[in-house]
N, CA and C atoms as an extended XYZ file, in Angstrom:
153
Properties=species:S:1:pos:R:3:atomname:S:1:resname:S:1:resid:I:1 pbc="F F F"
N        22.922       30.267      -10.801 N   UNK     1
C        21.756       30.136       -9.945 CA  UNK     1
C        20.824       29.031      -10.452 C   UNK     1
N        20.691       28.800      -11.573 N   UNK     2
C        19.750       27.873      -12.251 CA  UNK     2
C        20.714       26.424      -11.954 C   UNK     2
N        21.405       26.562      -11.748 N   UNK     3
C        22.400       25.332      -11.653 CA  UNK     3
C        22.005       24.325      -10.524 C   UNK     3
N        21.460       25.411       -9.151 N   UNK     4
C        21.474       24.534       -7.816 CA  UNK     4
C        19.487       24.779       -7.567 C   UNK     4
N        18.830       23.454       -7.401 N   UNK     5
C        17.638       23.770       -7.526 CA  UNK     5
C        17.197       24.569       -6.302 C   UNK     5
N        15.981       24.841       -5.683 N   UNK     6
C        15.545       25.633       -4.604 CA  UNK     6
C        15.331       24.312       -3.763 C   UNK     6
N        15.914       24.991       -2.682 N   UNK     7
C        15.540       23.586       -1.759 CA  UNK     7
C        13.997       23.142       -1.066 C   UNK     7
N        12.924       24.456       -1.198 N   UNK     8
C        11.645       23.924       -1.456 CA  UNK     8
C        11.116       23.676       -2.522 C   UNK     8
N        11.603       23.072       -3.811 N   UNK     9
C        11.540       22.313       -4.428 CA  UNK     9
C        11.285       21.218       -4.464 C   UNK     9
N        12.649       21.041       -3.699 N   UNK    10
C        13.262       19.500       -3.864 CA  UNK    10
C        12.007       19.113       -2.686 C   UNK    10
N        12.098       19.716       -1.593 N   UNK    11
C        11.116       19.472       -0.543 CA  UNK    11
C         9.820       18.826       -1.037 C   UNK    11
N         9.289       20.437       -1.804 N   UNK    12
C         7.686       19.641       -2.351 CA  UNK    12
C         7.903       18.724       -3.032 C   UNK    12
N         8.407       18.463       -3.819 N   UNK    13
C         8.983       16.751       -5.026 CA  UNK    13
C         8.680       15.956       -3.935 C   UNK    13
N         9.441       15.593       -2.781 N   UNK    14
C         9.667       14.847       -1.915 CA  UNK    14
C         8.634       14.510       -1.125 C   UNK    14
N         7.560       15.589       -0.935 N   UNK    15
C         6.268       15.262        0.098 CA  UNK    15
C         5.283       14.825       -0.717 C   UNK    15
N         5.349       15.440       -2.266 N   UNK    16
C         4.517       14.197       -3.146 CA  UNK    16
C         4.732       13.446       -3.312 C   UNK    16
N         5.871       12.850       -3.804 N   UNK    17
C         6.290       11.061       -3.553 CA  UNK    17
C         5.900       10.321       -2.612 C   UNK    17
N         6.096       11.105       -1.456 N   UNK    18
C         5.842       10.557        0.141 CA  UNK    18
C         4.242       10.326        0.357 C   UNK    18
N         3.757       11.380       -0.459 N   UNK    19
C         2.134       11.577       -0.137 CA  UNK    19
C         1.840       10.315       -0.686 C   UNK    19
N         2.092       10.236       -2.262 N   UNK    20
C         1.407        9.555       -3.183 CA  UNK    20
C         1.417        7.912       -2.267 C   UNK    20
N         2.724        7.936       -2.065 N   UNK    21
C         3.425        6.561       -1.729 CA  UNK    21
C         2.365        5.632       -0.673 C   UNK    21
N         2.389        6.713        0.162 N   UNK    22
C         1.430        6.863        1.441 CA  UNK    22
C        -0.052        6.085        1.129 C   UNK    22
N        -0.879        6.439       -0.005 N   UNK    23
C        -2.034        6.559       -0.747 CA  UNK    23
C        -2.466        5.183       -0.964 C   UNK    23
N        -0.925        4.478       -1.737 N   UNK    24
C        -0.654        3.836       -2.768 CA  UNK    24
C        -0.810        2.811       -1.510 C   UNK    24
N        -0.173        2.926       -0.460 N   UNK    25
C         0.129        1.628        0.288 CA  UNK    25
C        -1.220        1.110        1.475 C   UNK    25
N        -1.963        2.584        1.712 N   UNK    26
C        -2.909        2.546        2.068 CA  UNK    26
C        -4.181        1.558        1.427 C   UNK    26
N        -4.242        1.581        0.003 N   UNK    27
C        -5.357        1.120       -0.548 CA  UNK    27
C        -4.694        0.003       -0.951 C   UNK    27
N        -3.365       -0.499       -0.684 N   UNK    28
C        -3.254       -2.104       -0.850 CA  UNK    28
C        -3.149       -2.588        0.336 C   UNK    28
N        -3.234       -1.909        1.719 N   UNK    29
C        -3.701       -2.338        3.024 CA  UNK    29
C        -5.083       -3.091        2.765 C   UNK    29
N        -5.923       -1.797        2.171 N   UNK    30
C        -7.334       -2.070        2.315 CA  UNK    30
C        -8.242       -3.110        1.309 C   UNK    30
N        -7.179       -3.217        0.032 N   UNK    31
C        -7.500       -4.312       -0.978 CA  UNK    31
C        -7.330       -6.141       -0.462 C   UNK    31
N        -5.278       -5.629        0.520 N   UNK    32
C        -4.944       -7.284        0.932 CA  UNK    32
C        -6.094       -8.343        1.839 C   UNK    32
N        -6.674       -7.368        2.643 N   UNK    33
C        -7.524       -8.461        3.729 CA  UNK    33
C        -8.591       -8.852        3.104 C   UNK    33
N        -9.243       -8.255        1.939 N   UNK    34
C       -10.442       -8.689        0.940 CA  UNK    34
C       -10.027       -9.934        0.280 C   UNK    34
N        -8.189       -9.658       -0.150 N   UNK    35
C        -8.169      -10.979       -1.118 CA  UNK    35
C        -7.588      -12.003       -0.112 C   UNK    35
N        -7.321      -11.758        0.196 N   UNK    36
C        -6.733      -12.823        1.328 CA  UNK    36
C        -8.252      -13.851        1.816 C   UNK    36
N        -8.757      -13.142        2.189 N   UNK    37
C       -10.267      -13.744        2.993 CA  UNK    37
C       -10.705      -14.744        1.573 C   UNK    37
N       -10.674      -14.426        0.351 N   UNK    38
C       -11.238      -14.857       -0.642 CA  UNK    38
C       -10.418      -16.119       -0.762 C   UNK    38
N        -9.042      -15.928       -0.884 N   UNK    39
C        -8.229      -17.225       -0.758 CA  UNK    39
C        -8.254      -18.111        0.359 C   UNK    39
N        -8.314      -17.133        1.987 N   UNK    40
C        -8.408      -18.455        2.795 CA  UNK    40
C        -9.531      -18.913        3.245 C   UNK    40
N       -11.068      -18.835        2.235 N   UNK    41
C       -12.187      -19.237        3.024 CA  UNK    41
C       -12.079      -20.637        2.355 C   UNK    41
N       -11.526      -21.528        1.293 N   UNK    42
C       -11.498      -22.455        1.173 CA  UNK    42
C       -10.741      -23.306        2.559 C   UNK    42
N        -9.639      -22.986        2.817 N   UNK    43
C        -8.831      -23.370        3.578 CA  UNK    43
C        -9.302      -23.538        4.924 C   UNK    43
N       -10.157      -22.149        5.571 N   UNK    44
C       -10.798      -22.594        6.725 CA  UNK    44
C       -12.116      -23.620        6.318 C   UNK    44
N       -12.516      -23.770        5.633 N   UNK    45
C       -13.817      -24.908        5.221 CA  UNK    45
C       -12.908      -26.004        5.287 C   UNK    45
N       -11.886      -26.448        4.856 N   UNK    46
C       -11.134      -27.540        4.784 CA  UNK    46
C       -10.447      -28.093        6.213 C   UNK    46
N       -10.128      -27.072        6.718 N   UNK    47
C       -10.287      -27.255        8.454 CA  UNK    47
C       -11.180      -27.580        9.035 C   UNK    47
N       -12.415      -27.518        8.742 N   UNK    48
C       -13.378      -27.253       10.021 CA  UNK    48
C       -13.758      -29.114        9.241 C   UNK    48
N       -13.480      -29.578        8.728 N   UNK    49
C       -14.223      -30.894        8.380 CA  UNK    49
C       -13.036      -31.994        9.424 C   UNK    49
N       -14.329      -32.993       10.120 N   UNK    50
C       -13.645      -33.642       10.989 CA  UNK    50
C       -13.028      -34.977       10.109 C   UNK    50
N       -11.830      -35.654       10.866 N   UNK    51
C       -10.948      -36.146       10.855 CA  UNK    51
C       -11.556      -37.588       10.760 C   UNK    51
């Protein structure tokens, strides 16, 4: 019996990974458009100068 785990086990293992994962990808959603903006405000200033 100890041999084969409980399959709500394996379940909960699986919905914390999923949770965490979830979390993890969320707050580098919410980090990317901050750094991004920081990198492309040179780039739009470098645009907007006429030709």
């Amino acid at each position: 019996m100890s041999q084969n785990p409980k399959p709500y086990n394996e379940k909960a293992e699986r919905e914390a990974r999923l949770a965490q994962a979830l979390r993890t990808n969320l707050r580098r959603r919410k980090a990317a458009p901050a750094a991004a903006a920081k990198l492309e405000a040179p780039a739009e200033t470098d645009d907007s100068l006429p030709d």
